[in-house]
C-alpha positions as CSV (number, residue, x, y, z in Angstrom):
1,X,7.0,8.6,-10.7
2,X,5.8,9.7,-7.2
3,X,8.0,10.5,-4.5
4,X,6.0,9.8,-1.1
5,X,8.2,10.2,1.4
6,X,7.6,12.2,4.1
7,X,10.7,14.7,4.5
8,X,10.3,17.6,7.0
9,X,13.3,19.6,8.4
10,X,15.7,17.6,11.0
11,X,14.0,17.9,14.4
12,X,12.9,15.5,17.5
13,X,10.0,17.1,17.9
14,X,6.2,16.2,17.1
15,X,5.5,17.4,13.7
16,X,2.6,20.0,14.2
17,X,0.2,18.3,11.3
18,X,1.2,14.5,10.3
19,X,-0.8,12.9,6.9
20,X,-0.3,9.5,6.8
21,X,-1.2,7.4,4.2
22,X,-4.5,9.5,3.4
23,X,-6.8,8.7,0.3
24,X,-10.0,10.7,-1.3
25,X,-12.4,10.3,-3.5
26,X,-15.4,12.2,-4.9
27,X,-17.4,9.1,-5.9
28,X,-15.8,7.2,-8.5
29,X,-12.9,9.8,-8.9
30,X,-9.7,9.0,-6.6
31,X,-8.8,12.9,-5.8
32,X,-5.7,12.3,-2.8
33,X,-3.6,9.1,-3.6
34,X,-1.6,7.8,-0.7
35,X,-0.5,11.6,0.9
36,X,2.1,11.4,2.8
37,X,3.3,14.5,4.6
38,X,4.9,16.2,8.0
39,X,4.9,19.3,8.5
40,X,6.8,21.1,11.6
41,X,5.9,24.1,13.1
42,X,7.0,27.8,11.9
43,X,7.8,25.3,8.6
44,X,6.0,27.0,5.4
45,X,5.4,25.1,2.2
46,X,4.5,26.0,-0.5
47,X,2.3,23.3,-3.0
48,X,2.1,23.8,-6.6
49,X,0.8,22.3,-9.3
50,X,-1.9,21.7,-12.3
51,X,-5.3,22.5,-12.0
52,X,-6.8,19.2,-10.8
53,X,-4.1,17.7,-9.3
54,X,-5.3,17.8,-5.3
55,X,-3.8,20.3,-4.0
56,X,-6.6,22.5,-2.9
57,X,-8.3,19.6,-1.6
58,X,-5.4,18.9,0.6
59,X,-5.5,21.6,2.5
60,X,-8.8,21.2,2.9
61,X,-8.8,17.9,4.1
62,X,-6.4,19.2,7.0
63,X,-9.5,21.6,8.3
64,X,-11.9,18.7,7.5
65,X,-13.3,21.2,5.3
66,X,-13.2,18.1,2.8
67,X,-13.9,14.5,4.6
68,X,-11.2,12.1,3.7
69,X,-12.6,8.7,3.6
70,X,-8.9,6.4,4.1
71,X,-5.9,7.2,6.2
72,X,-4.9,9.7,9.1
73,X,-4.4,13.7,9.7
74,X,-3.1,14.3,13.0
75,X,-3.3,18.1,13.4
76,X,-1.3,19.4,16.6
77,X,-1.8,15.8,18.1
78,X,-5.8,15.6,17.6
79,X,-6.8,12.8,15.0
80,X,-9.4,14.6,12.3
81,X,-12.2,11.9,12.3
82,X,-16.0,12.4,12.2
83,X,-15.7,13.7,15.5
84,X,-17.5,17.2,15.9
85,X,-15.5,17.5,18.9
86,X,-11.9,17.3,17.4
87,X,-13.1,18.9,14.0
88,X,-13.8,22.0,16.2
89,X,-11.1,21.9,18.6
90,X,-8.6,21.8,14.7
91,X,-10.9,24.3,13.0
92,X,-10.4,27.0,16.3
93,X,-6.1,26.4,15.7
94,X,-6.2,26.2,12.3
95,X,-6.6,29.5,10.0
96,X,-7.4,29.5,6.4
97,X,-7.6,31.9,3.9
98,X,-9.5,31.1,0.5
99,X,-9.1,31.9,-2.9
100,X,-12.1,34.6,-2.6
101,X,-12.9,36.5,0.4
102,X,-15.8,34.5,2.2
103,X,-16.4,38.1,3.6
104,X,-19.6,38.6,5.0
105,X,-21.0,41.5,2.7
106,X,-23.5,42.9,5.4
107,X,-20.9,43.5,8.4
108,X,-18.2,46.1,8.6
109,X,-14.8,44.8,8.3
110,X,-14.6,45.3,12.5
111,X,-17.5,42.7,12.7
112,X,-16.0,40.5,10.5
113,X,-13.1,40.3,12.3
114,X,-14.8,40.2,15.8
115,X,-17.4,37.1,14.9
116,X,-15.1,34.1,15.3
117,X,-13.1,35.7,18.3
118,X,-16.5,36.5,20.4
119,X,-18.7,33.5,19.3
120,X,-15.8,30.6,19.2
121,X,-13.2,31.8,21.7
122,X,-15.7,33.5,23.8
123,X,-13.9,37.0,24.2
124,X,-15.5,39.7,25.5
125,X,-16.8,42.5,22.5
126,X,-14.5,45.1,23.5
127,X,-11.1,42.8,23.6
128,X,-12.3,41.4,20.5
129,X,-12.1,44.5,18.5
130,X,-8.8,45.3,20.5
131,X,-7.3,41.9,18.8
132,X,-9.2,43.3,15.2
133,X,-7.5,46.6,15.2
134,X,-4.3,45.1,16.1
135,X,-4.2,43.0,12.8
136,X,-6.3,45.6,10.5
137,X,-2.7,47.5,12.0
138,X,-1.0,44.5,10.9
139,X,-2.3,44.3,7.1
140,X,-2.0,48.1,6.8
141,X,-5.7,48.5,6.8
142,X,-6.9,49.8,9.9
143,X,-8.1,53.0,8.5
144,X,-10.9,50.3,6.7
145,X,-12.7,49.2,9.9
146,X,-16.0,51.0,9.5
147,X,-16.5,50.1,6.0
148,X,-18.0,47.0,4.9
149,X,-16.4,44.2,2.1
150,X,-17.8,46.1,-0.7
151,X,-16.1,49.5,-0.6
152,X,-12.5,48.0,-0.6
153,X,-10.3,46.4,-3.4
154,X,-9.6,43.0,-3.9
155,X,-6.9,43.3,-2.3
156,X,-7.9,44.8,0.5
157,X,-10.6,42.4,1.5
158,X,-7.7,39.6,1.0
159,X,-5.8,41.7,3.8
160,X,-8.9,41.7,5.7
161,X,-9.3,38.1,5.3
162,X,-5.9,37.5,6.6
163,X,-6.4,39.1,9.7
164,X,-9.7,38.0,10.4
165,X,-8.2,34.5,10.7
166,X,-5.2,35.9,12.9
167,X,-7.8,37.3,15.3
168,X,-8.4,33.4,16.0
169,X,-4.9,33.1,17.1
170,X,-4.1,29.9,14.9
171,X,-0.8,27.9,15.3
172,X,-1.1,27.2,11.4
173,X,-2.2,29.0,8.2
174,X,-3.6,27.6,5.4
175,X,-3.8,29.4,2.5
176,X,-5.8,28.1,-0.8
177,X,-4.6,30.5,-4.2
178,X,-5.0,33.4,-1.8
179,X,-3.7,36.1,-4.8
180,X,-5.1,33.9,-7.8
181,X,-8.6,36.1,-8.3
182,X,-6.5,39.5,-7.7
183,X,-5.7,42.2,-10.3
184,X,-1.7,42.3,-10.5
185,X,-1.5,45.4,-9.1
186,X,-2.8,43.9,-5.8
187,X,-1.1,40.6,-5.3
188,X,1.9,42.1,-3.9
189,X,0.2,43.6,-1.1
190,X,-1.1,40.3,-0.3
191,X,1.9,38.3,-0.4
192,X,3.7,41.3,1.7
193,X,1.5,40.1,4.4
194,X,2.2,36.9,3.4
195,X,6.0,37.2,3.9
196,X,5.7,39.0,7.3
197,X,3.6,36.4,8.9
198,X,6.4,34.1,7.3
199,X,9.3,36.1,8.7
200,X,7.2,36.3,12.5
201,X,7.2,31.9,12.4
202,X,3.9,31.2,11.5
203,X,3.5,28.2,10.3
204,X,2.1,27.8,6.4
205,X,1.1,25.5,3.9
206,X,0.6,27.8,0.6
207,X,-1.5,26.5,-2.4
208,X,0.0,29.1,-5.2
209,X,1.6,29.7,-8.7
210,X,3.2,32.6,-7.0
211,X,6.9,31.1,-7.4
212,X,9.0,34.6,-6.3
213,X,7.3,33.8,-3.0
214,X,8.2,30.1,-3.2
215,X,11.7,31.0,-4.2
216,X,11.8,33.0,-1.2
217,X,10.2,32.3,1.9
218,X,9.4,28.6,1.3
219,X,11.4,26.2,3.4
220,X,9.7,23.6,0.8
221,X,8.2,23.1,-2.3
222,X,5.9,20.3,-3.0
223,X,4.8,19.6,-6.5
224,X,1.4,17.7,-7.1
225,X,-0.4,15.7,-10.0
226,X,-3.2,13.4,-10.6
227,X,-3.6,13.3,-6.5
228,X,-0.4,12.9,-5.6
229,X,3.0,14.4,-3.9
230,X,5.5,13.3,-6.6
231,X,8.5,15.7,-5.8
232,X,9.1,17.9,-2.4
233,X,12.4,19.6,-1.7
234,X,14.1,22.9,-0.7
235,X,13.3,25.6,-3.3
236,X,16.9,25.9,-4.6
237,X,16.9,21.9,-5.3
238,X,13.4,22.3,-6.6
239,X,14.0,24.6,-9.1
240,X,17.5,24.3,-10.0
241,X,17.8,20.4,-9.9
242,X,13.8,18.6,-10.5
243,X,14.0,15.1,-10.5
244,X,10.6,14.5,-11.9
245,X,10.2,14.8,-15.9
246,X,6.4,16.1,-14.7
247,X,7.9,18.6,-12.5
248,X,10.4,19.6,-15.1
249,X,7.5,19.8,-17.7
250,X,5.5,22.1,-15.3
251,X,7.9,24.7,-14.3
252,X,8.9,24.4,-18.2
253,X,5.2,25.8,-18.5
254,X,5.1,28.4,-15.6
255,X,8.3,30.0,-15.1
C-alpha cells in the first residue's frame, strides 16, 4: 500500500521543489519508485524510514547529487537535468548537510566556511568571513574559528557544517541523518540549531529517526519503504492515527 499523492499545505503559490513522477535505479536495483512530492517554502519535512528504503537518495536526487534516470525535479522553477548549468545554478540555493562532516581536515573552520561563499558567489575575502562569523555566532561556535575540524567534537563540526552551508545563503536545507554518527550527548546541540533555523522559515527536508524533532517542528512526516512514499501527513495524524500497517509496524519498532 503506497500513498502517492502529492499533499503540501493549502497555498496558490509555486511549490519551491516539485518531484513528479521520478524513478531510480542503481543498475538492476529500482531505488525511487514513482516519487511524488511538493514541497512549499519555509515547509519542513521530515522523512523516515528503514534502512534501504530511499530516502537518503531522495534528497540527494534533489541536489543531483544522485542522477535520476525517469521523471522531473523542478527546484525553485529550474528543471534538474544533465545540465551543468541548472545543476549549479540548484546546487548554489540548495544547502545540505550530511550524515558526517565532509569538513575539509586541512582548513580552519573560518576557511571552511569562507570557500563556497568566495569561489561560488564570488564575495570578496573579508565579507566572506563577515557572513562566517555571523553563523559560527549563530551555531554558538564562534569562539572555534581558528581551529581546524580535528580539535572539535562531533558535534561541533556538525554545527560547523550547518553554518558553512548557511554562509551560501540557500532558500532550502537538506539535511541527510545529520545527528545519526553523534554521541548522545551531542545530538541536542545539533537539533537546537536545527529547530532555530526551523523557527526563522527555512525551508527543510530532514532524513532522521530523531522523532521529538518530528513531533515538533515538522509540518510533515513522510514515511518511506522499498523506494517509495507510502504515508505523508501532519505529525499528530502520523503518529496518533497511521494508516499504513508498514508505518504502524515501524513506529511499533522505533518509538
Amino acid at each position: 500500500m503506497t500513498d502517492n499523492t502529492p499533499i503540501a499545505p493549502q497555498s496558490d503559490t509555486k511549490p519551491i521543489i516539485e518531484v513528479i513522477g521520478m524513478h531510480k535505479w542503481y543498475g538492476d536495483f529500482h531505488v525511487l519508485k514513482d516519487i511524488h512530492l511538493q514541497v512549499q517554502a519555509r515547509e519542513r519535512i521530515v522523512i523516515c524510514g528503514p534502512s534501504g528504503s530511499g530516502k537518503s537518495t531522495l534528497i540527494r536526487c534533489i541536489n543531483r547529487l544522485e542522477e535520476h534516470q525517469q521523471g522531473q525535479i523542478m527546484v525553485d522553477g529550474i528543471e534538474l537535468t544533465k545540465d551543468i548549468k541548472n545543476i549549479e545554478k540548484v546546487r548554489a540555493e540548495v544547502g545540505m548537510v550530511f550524515q558526517h562532516f565532509n569538513l575539509f581536515p586541512h582548513l580552519s573552520i573560518l576557511d571552511n566556511l569562507t570557500l563556497g561563499p568566495i569561489w561560488v558567489r564570488k564575495t570578496p575575502k573579508k565579507e566572506a568571513e563577515d557572513i562566517a562569523m555571523k553563523y559560527l555566532e549563530k551555531v554558538k561556535i564562534a569562539e572555534q574559528a581558528k581551529k581546524f575540524p580535528g580539535q572539535l567534537s562531533g558535534g561541533q563540526q556538525q554545527r560547523v557544517a550547518i553554518a558553512r552551508s548557511l554562509c551560501m545563503s540557500p532558500n532550502v536545507m537538506l539535511f541527510d541523518e545529520p545527528t545519526s554518527a553523534l554521541d548522545p550527548e551531542m545530538i541536542k546541540e545539533v537539533l537546537d540549531v536545527m529547530i532555530d533555523l526551523a523557527e526563522e522559515g527555512m525551508t527543510m527536508l530532514v532524513v532522521t529517526h530523531e522523532m521529538g524533532f518530528a513531533k515538533s517542528v515538522a509540518d510533515r512526516v513522510m514515511f518511506m519503504d522499498e523506494g517509495q512514499i507510502v504515508e505523508q501527513n501532519s505529525p499528530h495524524e502520523f503518529f496518533d492515527n497511521p494508516r499504513s500497517e508498514r508505518t504502524k509496524l515501524f513506529l511499533s519498532q522505533i518509538l
